[in-house]
PANUDO-791697 format. One line per field, with one value per residue: residue number from 1; chain; x, y, z of N, C-alpha, C in turn. Coordinates in Angstrom, 1 decimal. Example, Ala and Ser with C-alpha at 12.3 -4.5 7.8 and 13.67 -1.06 7.14 Angstrom:
# PANUDO-791697
nr = 1,2
kette = A,A
nu = 13.2,12.8
nv = -5.7,-2.2
nw = 7.8,7.1
cau = 12.3,13.7
cav = -4.5,-1.1
caw = 7.8,7.1
cu = 13.2,12.9
cv = -3.3,0.0
cw = 7.8,7.9
//
This chain:
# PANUDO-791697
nr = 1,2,3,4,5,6,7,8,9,10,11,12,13,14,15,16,17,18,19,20,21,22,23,24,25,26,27,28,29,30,31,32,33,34,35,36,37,38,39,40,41,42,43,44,45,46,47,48,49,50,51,52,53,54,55,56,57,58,59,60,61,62,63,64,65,66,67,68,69,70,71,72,73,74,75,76,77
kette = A,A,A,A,A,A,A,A,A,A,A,A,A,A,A,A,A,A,A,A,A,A,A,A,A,A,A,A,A,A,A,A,A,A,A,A,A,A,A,A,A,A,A,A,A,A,A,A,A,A,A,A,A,A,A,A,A,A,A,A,A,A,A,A,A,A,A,A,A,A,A,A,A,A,A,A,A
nu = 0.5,3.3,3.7,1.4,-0.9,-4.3,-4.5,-5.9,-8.5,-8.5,-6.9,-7.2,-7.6,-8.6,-11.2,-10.4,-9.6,-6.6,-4.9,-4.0,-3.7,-5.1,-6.6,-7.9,-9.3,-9.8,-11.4,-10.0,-10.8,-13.3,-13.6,-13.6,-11.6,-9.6,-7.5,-6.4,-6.1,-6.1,-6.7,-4.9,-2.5,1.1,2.2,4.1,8.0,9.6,10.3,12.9,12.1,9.3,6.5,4.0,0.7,-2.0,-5.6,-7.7,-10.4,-11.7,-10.1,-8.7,-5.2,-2.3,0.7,3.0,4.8,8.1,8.3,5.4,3.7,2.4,0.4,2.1,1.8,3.0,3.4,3.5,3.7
nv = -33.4,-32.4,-30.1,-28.0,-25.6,-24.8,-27.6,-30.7,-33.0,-35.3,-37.5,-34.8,-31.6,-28.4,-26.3,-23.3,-19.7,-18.1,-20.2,-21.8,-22.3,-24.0,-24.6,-22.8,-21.4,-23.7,-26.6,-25.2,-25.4,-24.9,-22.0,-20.2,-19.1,-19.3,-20.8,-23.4,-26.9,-29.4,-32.1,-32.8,-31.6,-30.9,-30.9,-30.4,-30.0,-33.4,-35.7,-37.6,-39.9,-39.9,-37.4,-35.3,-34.8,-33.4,-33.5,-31.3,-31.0,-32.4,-32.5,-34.5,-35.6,-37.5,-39.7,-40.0,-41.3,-39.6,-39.9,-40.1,-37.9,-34.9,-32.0,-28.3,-25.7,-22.7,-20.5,-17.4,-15.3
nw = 3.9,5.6,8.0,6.8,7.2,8.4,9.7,7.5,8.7,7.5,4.6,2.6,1.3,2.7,2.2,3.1,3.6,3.0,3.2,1.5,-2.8,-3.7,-1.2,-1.5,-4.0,-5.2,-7.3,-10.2,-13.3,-13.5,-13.9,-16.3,-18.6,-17.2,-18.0,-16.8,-17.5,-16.3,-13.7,-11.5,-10.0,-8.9,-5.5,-4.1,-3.6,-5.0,-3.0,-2.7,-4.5,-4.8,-4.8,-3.7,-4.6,-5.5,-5.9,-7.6,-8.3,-5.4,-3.7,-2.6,-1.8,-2.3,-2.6,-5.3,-7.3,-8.7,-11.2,-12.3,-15.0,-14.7,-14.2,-12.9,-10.7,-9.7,-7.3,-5.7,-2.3
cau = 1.7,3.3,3.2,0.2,-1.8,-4.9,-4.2,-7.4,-8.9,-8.2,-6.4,-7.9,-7.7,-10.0,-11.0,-9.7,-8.7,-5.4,-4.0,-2.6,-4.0,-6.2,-7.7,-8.7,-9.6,-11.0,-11.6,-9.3,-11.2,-14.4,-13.4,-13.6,-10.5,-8.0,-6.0,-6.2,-6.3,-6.1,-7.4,-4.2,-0.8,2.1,1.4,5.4,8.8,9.9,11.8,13.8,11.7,8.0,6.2,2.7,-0.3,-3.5,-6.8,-8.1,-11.6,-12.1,-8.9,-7.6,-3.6,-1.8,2.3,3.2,6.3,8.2,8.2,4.4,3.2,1.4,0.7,2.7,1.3,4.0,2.6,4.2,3.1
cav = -32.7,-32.2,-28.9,-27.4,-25.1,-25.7,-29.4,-31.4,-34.4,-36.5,-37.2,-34.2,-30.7,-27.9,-25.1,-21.8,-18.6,-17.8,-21.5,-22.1,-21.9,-24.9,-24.7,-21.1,-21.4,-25.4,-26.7,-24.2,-25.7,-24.5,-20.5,-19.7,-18.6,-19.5,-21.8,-24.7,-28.0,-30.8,-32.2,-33.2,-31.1,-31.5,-29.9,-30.1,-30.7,-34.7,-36.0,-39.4,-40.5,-39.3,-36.5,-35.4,-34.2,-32.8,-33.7,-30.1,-31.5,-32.8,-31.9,-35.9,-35.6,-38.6,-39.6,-40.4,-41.5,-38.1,-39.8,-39.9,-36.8,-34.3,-30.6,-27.7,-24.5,-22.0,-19.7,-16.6,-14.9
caw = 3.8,7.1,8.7,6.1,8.3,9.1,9.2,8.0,9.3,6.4,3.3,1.5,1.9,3.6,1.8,4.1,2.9,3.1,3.3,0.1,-3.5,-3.9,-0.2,-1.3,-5.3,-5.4,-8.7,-11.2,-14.7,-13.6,-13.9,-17.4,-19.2,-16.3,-18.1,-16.3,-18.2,-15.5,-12.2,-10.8,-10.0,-7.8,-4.6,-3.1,-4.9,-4.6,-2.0,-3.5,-5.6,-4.5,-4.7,-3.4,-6.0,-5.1,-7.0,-7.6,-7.8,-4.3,-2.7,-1.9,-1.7,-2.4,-2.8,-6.2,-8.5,-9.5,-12.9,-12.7,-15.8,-13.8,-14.3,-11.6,-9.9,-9.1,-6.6,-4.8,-1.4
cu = 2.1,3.6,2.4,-0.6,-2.7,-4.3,-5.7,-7.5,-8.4,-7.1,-6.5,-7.7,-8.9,-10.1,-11.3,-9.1,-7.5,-4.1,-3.4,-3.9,-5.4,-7.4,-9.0,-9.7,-10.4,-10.7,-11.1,-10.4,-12.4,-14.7,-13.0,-12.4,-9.3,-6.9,-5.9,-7.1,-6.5,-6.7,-6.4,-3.0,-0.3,1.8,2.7,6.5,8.7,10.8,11.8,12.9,9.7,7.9,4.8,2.0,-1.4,-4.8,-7.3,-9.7,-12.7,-11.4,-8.1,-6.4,-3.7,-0.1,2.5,4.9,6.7,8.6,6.8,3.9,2.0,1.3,1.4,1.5,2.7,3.2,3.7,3.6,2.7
cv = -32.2,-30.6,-27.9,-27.0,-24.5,-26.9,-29.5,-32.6,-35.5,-36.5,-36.0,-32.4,-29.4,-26.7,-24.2,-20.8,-18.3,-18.8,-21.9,-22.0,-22.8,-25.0,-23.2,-20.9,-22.8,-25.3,-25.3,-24.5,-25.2,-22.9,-20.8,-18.9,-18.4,-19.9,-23.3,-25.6,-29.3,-31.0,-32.2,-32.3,-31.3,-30.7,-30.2,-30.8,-32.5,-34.8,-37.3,-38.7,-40.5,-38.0,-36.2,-34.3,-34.3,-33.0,-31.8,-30.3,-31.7,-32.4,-33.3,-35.3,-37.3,-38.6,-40.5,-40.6,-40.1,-38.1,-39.4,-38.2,-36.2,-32.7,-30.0,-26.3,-23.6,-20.5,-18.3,-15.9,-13.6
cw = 5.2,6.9,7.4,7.3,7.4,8.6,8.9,8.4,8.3,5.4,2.1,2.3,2.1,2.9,3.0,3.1,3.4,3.5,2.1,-1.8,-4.0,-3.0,-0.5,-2.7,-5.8,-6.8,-9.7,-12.7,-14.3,-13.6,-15.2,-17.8,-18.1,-16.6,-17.9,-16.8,-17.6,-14.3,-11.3,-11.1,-8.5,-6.8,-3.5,-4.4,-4.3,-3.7,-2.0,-4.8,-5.6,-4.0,-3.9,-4.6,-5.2,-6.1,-6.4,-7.1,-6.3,-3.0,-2.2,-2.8,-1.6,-2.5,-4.1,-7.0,-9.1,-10.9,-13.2,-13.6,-14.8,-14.2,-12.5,-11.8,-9.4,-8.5,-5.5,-3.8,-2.0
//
């Protein structure tokens, strides 16, 4: 996702504190009574007709169909 600071080296993101909610939290299903049901949510709105989604698991980002069914994250500073 362009300008995400730190950038990482790859397709995948880096866990850092205070970079965003996944780089900082990793895997959401493995904390007990969080909530979280899935591996995958959207990780920006769409622009056209693609979106980007984040595997929580590992952290690989990908660009997907913004028909593709996905869970969201809404996060505030």
């Amino acid at each position: 996702i362009s300008g995400a600071v730190p950038s990482s080296s790859g397709n995948w993101y880096q866990r850092h504190i205070g970079a965003g909610f996944f780089t900082e939290w990793g895997y959401m299903v493995s904390y007990a009574d969080a909530g979280f049901v899935g591996y995958n949510y959207w990780a920006s709105d769409a622009t056209g007709s693609y979106g980007f989604r984040v595997y929580s698991g590992y952290g690989g980002v990908g660009s997907y169909s913004a028909s593709y069914s996905s869970y969201a994250v809404c996060t505030a500073p």
